[in-house]
C-alpha positions in Angstrom: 25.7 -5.4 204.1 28.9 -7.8 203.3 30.7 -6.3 206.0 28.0 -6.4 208.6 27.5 -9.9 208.4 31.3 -10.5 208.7 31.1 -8.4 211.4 28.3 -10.5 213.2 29.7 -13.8 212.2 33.0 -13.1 213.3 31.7 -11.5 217.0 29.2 -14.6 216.9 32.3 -16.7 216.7 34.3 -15.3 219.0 31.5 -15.2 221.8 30.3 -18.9 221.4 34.1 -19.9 221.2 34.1 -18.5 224.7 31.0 -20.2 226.1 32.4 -23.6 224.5 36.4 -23.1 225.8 34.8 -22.0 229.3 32.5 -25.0 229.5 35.3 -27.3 227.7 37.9 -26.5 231.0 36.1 -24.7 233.5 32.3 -25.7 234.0 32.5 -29.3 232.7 35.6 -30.5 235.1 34.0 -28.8 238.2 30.5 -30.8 236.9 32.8 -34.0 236.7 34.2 -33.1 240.4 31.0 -32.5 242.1 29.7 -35.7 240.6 32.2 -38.0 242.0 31.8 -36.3 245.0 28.3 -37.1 245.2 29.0 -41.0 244.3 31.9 -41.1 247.0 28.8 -40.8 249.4 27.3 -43.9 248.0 23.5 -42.8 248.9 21.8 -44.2 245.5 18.8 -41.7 246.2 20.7 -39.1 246.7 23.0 -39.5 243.2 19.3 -39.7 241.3 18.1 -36.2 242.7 21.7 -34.6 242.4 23.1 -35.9 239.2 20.9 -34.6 237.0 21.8 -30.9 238.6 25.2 -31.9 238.5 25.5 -32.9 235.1 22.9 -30.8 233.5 24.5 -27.4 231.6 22.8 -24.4 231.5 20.7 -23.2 228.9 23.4 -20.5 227.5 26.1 -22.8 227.7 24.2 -25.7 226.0 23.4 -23.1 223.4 26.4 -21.3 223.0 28.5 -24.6 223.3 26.5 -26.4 220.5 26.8 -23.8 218.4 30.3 -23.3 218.1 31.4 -25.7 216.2 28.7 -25.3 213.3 30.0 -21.2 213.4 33.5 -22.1 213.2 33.4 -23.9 210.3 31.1 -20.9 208.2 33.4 -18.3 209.7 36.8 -20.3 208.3 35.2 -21.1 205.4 33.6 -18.3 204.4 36.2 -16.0 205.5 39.5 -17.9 203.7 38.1 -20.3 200.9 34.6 -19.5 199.5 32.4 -16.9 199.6 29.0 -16.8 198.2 27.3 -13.9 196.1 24.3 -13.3 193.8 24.5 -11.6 190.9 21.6 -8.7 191.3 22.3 -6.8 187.4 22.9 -7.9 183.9 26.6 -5.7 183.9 28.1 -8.6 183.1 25.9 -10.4 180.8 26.2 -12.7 178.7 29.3 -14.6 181.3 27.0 -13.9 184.3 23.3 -13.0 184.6 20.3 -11.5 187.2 20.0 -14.6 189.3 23.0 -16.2 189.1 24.6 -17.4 192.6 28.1 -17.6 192.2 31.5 -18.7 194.7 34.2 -16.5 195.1 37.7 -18.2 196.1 38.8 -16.3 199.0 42.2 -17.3 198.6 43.0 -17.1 195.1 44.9 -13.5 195.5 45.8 -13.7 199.3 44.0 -14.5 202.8 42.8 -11.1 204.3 41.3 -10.0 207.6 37.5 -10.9 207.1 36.7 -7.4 209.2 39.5 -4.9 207.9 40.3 -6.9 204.8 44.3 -6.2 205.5 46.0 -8.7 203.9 47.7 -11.7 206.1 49.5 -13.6 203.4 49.5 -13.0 199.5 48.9 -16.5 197.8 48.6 -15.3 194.1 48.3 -12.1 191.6 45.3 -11.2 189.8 45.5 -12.0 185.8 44.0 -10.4 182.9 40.5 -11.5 182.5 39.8 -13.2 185.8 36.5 -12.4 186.9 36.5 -10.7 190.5 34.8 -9.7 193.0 35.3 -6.3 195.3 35.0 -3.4 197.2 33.5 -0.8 195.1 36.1 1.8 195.4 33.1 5.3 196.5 31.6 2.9 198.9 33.3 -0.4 200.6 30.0 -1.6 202.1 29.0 -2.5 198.2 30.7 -5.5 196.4 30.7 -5.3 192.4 31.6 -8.0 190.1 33.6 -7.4 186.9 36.4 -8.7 184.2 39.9 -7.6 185.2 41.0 -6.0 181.9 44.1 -3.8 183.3 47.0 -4.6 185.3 48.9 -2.7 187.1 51.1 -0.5 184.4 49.1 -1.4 181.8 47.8 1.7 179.2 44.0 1.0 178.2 42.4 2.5 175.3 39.1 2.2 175.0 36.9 2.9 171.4 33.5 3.5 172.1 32.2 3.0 168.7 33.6 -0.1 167.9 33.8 -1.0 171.6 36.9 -2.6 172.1 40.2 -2.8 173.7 44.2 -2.0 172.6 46.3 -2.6 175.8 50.0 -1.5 176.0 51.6 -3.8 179.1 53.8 -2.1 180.8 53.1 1.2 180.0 53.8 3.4 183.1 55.5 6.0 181.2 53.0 6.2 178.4 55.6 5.8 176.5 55.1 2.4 174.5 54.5 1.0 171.4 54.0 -2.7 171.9 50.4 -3.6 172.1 48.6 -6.7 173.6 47.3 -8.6 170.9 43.4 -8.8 171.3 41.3 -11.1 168.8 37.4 -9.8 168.4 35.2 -11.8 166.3 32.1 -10.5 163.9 29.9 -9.0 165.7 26.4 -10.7 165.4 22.9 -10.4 166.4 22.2 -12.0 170.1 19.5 -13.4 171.8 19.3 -11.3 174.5 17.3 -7.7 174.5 17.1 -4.9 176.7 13.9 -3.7 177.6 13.0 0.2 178.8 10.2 1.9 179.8 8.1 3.7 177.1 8.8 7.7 179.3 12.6 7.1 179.8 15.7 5.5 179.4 16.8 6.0 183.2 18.8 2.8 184.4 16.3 1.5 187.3 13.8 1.1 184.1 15.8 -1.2 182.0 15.2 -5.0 181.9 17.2 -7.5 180.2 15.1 -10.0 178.5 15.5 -13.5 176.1 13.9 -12.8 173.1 15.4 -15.3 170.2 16.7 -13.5 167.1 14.4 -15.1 164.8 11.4 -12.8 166.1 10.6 -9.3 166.5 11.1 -7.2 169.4 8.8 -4.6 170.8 9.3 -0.7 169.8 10.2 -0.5 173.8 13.5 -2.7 173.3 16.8 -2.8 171.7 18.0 -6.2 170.2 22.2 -6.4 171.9 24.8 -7.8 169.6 27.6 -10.1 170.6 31.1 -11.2 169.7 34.1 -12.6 171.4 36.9 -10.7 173.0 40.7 -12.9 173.7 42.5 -11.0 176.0 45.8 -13.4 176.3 44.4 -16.8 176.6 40.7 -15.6 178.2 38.1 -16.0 176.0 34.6 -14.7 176.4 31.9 -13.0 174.9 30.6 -9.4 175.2 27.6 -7.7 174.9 27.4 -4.5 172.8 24.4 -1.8 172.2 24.7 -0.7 168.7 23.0 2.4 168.9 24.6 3.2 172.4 27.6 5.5 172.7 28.8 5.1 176.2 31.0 8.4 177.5 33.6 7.2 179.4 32.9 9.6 182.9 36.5 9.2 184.6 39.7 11.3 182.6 42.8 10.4 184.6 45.2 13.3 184.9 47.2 14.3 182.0 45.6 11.5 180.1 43.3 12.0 177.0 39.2 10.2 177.3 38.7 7.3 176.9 42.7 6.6 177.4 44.2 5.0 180.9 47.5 4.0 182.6 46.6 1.8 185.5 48.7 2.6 188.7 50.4 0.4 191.1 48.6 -1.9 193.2 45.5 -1.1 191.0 43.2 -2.4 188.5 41.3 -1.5 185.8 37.7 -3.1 185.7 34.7 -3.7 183.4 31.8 -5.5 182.9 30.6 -7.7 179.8 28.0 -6.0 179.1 29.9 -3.1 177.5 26.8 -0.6 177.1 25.0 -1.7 180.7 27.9 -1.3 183.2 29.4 0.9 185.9 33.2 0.5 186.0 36.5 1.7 185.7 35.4 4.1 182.9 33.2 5.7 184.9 34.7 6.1 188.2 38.1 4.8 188.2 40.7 2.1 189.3 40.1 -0.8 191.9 43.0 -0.6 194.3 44.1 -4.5 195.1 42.9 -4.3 198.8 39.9 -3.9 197.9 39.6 -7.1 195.7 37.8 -9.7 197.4 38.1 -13.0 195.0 38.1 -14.8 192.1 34.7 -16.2 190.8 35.0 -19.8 190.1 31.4 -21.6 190.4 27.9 -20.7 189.3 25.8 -22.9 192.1 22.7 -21.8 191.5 20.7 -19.8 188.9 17.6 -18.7 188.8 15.4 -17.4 186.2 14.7 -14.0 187.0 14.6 -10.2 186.3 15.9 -7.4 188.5 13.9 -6.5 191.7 11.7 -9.2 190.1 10.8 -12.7 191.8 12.5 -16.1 190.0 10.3 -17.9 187.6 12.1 -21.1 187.8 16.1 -22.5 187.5 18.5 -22.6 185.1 20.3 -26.1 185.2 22.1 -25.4 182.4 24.2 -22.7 184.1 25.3 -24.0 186.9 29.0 -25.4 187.2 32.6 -23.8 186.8 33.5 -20.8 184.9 35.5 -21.4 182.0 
């Protein structure tokens, strides 16, 4: 759907950028000709009747000409600086959540072709823990939102009972001893709950919902726990399942489970929500062309659940991420 509308914004663009240079040096000084022309003959009737032919555009080029401008300035902007997005799961709750409108900066890794997304000029590298936005890797048309937790080179190690992180930088020879240091405080009861449907536990039946810890949940729910995770100087929270085991699906090539060395020009992705996401652990590394942007701004939220309509907006939310 992202690349469609790129695709029709851009041909929109171009078309109406067509119309307005045609009109800008071909139609409008042949309209300014014929008019002097007409008050050369000095016949005051006549200039009334003929003028407003002369002068008068037609409908496509009024159109196409007015619109121009207004495309120009969406197509520049939302091709180069800022891109907006909604967030439609909870794989990165608690840092984003469902209903969340967020802005990507275009131009915080490199300016790219809008349609092929080959890059023009690189203007940055992507850091550890920068939220991004991208091209899932099985199917460009969808864009996924994650944390970046491995650079290129970088050896991941993922525990999936304690869920947490020891990264080796550097790495690309697995042979390294020199870890990343990674603080994790206590993990604690949170506020937020995940909700499934009484007959299964498939993923289109889960809900995330904000029950406070002082009351009970339902039998039909599972209270998440949270605790903070410092990778370098990012800070943020993460939210864990604690009777959830989640099987990491991808095993790289000569590598054990659950263990990772993250090529060149790739990256190794996940979401917040630890127990609730699709990323690199179960389908692999982001290559770099496919990264789209850094998210920077929360503009809007709304209160609401997935494939649900919003309730109301969250004030509170909206501004820069931290």
């Amino acid at each position: 759907m992202a690349n469609t509308f790129a695709l029709i914004l851009t041909l929109s663009t171009f078309i109406t950028g067509v119309i307005w240079c045609l009109d800008r040096f071909k139609f409008s000084p042949k309209r300014k000709r014929n008019l002097k022309k007409i008050k050369e003959k000095n016949q005051y009737s006549l200039i009334l009747y003929k003028t407003k032919n002369v002068v008068r555009r037609p409908l496509w080029v009024e159109i196409g000409s007015s619109m121009f401008p207004v495309l120009a300035v969406v197509f520049v902007v939302r091709s180069f600086i800022y891109e907006p997005f909604q967030i439609p799961s909870g794989s990165m709750m608690p840092t984003l959540l469902v209903g969340d409108f967020i802005l990507v900066e275009k131009f915080s890794y490199a300016l790219k072709n809008p349609i092929t997304h080959t890059t023009f000029i690189k203007t940055g590298k992507p850091s550890r823990g920068d939220i991004a936005v991208f091209k899932y890797p099985k199917n460009p048309n969808v864009d996924f939102v994650k944390r970046i937790i491995g650079l290129p080179g970088d050896k991941i190690v993922y525990n999936p009972d304690l869920k947490e992180l020891i990264i080796y930088p550097n790495c690309s020879d697995n042979n390294c001893t020199q870890h990343l240091p990674i603080i994790y405080t206590e993990l604690l009861p949170s506020k937020w709950t995940m909700f499934f449907n009484q007959d299964s536990f498939s993923e289109n039946q889960i809900s995330n919902y904000e029950v406070p810890i002082d009351q009970e949940i339902p039998s039909n729910a599972l209270r998440q726990y949270e605790k903070s995770e410092k990778l370098d100087i990012v800070e943020h929270q993460i939210l864990i399942i604690r009777q959830a085991f989640t099987e990491s699906l991808y095993v790289q090539s000569n590598m054990p489970t659950n263990e990772w060395i993250v090529p060149d020009k790739h990256f190794f992705m996940m979401g917040d929500g630890r127990d609730n996401s699709s990323d690199s652990r179960m389908w692999g590394f982001v290559p770099e062309k496919n990264i789209v942007g850094r998210v920077v701004f929360i503009w809007l939220s709304l209160e609401k659940q997935e494939k649900k309509w919003p309730t109301g907006i969250r004030f509170t939310r909206i501004g820069p991420l931290v």
